[in-house]
C-alpha positions as CSV (number, residue, x, y, z in Angstrom):
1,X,-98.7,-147.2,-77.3
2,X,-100.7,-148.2,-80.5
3,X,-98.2,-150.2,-81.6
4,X,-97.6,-152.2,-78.3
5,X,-100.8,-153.2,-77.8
6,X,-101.2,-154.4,-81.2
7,X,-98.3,-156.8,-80.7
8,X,-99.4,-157.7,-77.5
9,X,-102.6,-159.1,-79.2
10,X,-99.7,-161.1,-81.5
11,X,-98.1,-163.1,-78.8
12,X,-98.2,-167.0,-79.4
13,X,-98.8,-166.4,-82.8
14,X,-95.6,-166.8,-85.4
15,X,-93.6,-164.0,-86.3
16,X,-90.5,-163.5,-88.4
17,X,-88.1,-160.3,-87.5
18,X,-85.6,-158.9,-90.2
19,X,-83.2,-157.0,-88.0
20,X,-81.2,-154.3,-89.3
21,X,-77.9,-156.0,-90.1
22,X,-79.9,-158.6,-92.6
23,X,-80.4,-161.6,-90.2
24,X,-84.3,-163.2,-90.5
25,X,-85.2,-164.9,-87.4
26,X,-88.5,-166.5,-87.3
27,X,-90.1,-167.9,-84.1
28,X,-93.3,-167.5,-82.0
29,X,-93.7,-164.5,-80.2
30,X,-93.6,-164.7,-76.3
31,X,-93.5,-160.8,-75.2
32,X,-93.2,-157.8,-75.9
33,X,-92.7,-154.6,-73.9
34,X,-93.5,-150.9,-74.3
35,X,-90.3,-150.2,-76.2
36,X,-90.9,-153.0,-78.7
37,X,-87.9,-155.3,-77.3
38,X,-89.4,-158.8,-78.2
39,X,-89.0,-162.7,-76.8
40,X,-89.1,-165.3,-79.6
41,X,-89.4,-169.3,-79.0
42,X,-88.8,-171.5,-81.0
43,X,-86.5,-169.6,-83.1
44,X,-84.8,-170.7,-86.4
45,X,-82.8,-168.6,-88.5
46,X,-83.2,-168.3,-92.4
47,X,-80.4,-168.8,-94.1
48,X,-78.7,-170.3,-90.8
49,X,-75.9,-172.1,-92.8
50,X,-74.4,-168.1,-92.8
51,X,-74.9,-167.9,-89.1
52,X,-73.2,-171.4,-87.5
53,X,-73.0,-169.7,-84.3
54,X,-76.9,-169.4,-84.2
55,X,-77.6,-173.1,-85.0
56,X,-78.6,-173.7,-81.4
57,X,-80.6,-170.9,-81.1
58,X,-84.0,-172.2,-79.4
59,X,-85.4,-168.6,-77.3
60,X,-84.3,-165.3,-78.2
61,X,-84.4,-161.8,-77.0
62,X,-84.6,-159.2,-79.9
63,X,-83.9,-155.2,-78.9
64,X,-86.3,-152.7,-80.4
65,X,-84.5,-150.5,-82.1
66,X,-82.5,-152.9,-83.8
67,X,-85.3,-154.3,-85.7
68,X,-85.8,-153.4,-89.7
69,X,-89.4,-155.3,-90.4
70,X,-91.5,-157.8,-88.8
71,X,-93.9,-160.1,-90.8
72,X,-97.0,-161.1,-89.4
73,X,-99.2,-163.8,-90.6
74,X,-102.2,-161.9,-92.9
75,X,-104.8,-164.3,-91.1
76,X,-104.2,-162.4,-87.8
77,X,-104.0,-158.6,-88.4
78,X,-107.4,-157.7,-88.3
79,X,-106.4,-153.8,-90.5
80,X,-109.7,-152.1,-90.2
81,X,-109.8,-152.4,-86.0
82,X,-106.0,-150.6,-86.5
83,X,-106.8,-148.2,-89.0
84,X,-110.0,-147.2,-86.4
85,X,-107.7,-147.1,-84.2
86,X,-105.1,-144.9,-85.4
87,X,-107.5,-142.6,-86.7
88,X,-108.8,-142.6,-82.7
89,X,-105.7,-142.2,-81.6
90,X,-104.4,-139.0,-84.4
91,X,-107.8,-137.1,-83.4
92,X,-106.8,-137.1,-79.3
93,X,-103.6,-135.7,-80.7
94,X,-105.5,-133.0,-82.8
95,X,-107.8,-131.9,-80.1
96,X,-105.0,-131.6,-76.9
97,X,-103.9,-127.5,-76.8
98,X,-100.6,-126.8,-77.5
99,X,-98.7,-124.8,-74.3
């Protein structure tokens, strides 16, 4: 759940997505749910003269699990508030008894 609420905290904000069969989309990000499935707006797609099919691409709907890497812009990823809470988050695991 870490990872969906930091996204959440992303939405309006540009993103670009490398999915795993090389395409690079780039857009804003409009959603995002708990399984990471994503809405971009305003896509584009770099190196779109490969992909003629996409040219009119404006919104797009990008599965989860079919995403490689997502860049986010270094002005809005505020990495000491995640590493707190990731460090939260691994001692909650640590203290639960195992069954």
């Amino acid at each position: 759940m870490l990872f969906y609420s930091f996204f959440k905290t992303l939405c309006s904000k540009p993103v670009a997505i490398e999915l795993k069969n090389d395409l690079i989309l780039t857009g804003t990000l409009h959603s995002v749910d708990q399984y990471l499935n994503m809405k971009l707006c305003d896509v584009s797609v770099v190196g779109g003269e490969n992909y003629p099919q996409l040219a009119g691409l404006k919104n797009v709907f990008v599965r989860g699990s079919v995403v490689r890497y997502i860049q986010l812009p270094r002005n809005e990823v505020d990495t000491e508030l995640l590493q707190d809470a990731t460090r939260k988050e691994n001692a909650v695991k640590k203290e639960k008894p195992k069954a």
